[in-house]
Structure formats: C-alpha cells, structure tokens
C-alpha positions in Angstrom: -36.8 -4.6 24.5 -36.8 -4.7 28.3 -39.4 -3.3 30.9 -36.5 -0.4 31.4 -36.7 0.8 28.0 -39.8 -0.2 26.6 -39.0 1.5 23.3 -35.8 -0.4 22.6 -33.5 2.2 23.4 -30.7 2.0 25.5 -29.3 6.1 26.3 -25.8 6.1 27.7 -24.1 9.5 29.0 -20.7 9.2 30.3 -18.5 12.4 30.9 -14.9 11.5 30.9 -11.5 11.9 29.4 -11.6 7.7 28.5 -14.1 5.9 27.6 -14.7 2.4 25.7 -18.3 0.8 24.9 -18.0 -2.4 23.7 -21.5 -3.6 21.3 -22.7 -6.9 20.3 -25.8 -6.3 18.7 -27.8 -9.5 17.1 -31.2 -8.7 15.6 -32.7 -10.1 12.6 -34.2 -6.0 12.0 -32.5 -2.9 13.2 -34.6 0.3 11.9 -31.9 2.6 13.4 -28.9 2.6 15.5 -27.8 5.9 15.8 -24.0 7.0 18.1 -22.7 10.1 18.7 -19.5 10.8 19.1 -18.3 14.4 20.4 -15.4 14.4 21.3 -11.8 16.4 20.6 -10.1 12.8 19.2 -11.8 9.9 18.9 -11.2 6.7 17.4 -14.2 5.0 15.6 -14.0 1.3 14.0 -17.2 -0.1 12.7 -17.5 -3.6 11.8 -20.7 -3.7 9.8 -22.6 -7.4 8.3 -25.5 -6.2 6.4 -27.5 -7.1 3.6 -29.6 -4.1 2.9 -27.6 -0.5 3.1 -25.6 0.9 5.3 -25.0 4.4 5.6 -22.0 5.6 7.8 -22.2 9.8 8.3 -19.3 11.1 9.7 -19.6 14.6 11.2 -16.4 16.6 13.0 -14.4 19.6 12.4 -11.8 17.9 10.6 -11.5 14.2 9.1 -9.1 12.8 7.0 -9.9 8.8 5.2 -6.7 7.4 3.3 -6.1 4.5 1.6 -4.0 2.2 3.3 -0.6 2.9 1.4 -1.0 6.7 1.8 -2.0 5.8 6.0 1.1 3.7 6.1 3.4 6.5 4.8 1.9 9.1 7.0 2.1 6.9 10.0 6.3 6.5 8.7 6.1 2.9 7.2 7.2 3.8 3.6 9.8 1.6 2.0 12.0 2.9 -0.8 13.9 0.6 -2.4 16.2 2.5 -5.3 19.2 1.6 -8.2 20.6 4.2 -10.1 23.0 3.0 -13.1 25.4 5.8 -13.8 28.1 3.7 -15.8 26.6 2.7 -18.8 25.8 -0.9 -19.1 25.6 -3.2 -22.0 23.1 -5.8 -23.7 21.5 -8.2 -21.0 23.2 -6.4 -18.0 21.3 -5.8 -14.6 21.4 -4.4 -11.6 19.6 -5.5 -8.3 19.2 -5.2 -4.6 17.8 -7.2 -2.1 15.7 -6.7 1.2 15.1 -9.2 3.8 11.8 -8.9 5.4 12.3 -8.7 9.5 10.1 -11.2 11.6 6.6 -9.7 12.2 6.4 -8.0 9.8 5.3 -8.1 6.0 6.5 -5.8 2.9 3.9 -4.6 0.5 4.6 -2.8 -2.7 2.6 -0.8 -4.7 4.7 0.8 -7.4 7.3 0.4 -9.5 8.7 2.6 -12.1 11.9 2.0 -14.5 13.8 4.6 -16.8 16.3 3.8 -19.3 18.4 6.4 -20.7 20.8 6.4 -24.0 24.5 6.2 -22.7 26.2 8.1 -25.6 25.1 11.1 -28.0 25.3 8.6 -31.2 22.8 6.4 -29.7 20.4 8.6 -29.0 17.4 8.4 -32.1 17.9 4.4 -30.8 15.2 2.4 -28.4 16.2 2.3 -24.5 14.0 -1.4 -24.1 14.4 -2.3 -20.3 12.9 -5.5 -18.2 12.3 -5.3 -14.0 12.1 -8.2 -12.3 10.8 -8.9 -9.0 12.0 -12.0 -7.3 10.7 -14.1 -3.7 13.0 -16.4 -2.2 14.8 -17.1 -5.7 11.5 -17.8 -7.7 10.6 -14.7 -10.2 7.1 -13.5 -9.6 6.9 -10.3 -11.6 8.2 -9.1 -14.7 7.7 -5.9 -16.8 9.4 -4.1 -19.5 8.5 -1.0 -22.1 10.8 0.8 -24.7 12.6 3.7 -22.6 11.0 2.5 -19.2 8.3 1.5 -17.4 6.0 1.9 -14.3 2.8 0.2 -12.3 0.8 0.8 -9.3 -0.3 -2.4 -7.5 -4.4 -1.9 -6.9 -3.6 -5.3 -4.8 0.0 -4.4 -3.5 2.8 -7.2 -3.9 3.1 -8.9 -0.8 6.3 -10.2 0.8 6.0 -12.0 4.0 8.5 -12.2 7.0 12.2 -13.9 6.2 11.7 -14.1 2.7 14.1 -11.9 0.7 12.6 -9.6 -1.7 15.2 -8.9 -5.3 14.5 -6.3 -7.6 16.5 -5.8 -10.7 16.5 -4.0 -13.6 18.0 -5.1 -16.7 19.2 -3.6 -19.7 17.7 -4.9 -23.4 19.4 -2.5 -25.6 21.8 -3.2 -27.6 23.5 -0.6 -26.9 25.0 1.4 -23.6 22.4 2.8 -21.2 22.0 4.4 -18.2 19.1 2.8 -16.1 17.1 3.8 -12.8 14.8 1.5 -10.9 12.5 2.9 -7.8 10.4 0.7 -5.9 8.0 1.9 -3.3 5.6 0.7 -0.6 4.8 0.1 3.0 5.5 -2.1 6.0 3.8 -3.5 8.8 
C-alpha cells in the first residue's frame, strides 16, 4: 500500500488501439486481483504460482481453448506422414518413410494408426498381424502391433528434435499376402 492508494488498489484506464501492462506482483497474501479486459481481440497469458486456488473466469462473446495438437493444426502446423501398400507384400516385409526434422524446429506426434488387409479372396477368414515401428536417428523407440491393425494417441506426444531423422514403417506379420496402410499424424513447431 502507498499514501496514493491507501486501499491497495492500483486503477488503470487507458483508451487505445495498443496497449501492454506488464505485472510483477510479490505478496505473501493476495485477497483479490481482479483485470478486465474489454476489448474486440485480446491476447491474455497468465502465469499463475499459487498454493491455495486459483480461479481464472473468462468472459467475451466468443472464446475458443484447444489443446495444443488441435491449436497447432488450426494455426497450419499439422504433419501427415502416410504409406499405402497396394501390391501385396509377404511374411516379414515393410514399408517406411523417413522425415528429417528442419533446424528450429521439433516434430511431435500424437497418433498413429495401422490397417492390414487380406491380399487375396482365399485368405480372407485368416489373421492380418501387423507391427509399426518408429525409429530416431537409427535406434527403434516405439513399436506396436495388433491382429488386422492398430492405432494410439500420444497423451505425451512423441517428440523428435531438430536434424534427427524420424522412420516409420510398417511391417507385415502374416504369413500370407497383405495389403497394409500406415498414417502418422502430428504437429510442428
């Protein structure tokens, strides 16, 4: 508190198109720190250290929160990475691509999903097991399989960092002919 504002508050009214207000406040007890924004756009970041509650209300005529994959394909940062099999391929056999990851940035993926399809009408009543692997800088660090495919979303995506080279494959463990299809999706930044 100060001799200006006895009460401990602080009232700012600015009236233009631009405006920042940079905060630093220290207390060991804040009762109630109240801010409103009006405003057509604004942008709001809150960096809050509390050990109590903290409530956050957000009032405006339209607000949209999504998770950071979502934000990342909205903002046009979606990676697809795709293999699709048409010639049947036998026992053991694979496909893959690879993506390097340009400097500054990092990959993150967040789903995979695998399909393995019977190659021929006399296979058909058979199993269509398939594997995907997911490789960094030659050194497998994900693996998955299921019986006529398989899929995952990342709740911590899979992080690939700047010049490493990111393979994905899919592999065939039938033993006989299939058809398989890999997609691979996520986000850079």
């Amino acid at each position: 508190m100060s001799k200006d504002h006895p009460d401990g508050v602080l009232p700012i009214s600015h009236s233009r198109a631009d405006i920042k207000v940079p905060m630093d406040i220290q207390k060991q007890t804040l009762s109630q720190l109240d801010i409103k924004i009006v405003a057509a756009e604004a942008t709001v970041t809150l960096n809050v250290a509390v050990s109590g509650t903290a409530q956050v209300n957000l009032y405006a005529q339209s607000i949209g929160l999504y998770l950071k994959a979502d934000w990342e394909v909205k903002e046009g940062n979606a990676k697809w990475f795709r293999i699709l099999s048409y010639s049947a391929s036998d026992f053991g056999e694979s496909n893959s691509g690879n993506y390097t990851v340009p400097t500054g940035k990092t990959l993150y993926i967040n789903y995979v999903a695998a399909l393995s399809k019977c190659g021929f009408v006399a296979d058909a009543e058979e199993q269509n097991p398939v594997a995907v692997y997911f490789d960094v800088d030659s050194a497998t660090k994900f693996a998955l399989g299921g019986l006529i495919g398989c899929g995952m979303s990342f709740v911590v995506p899979f992080k690939v960092t700047a010049g490493q080279v990111f393979l994905y494959s899919i592999r065939n463990l039938a033993d006989h002919q299939t058809y398989l299809t890999l997609t691979v999706g996520g986000y850079e930044e």
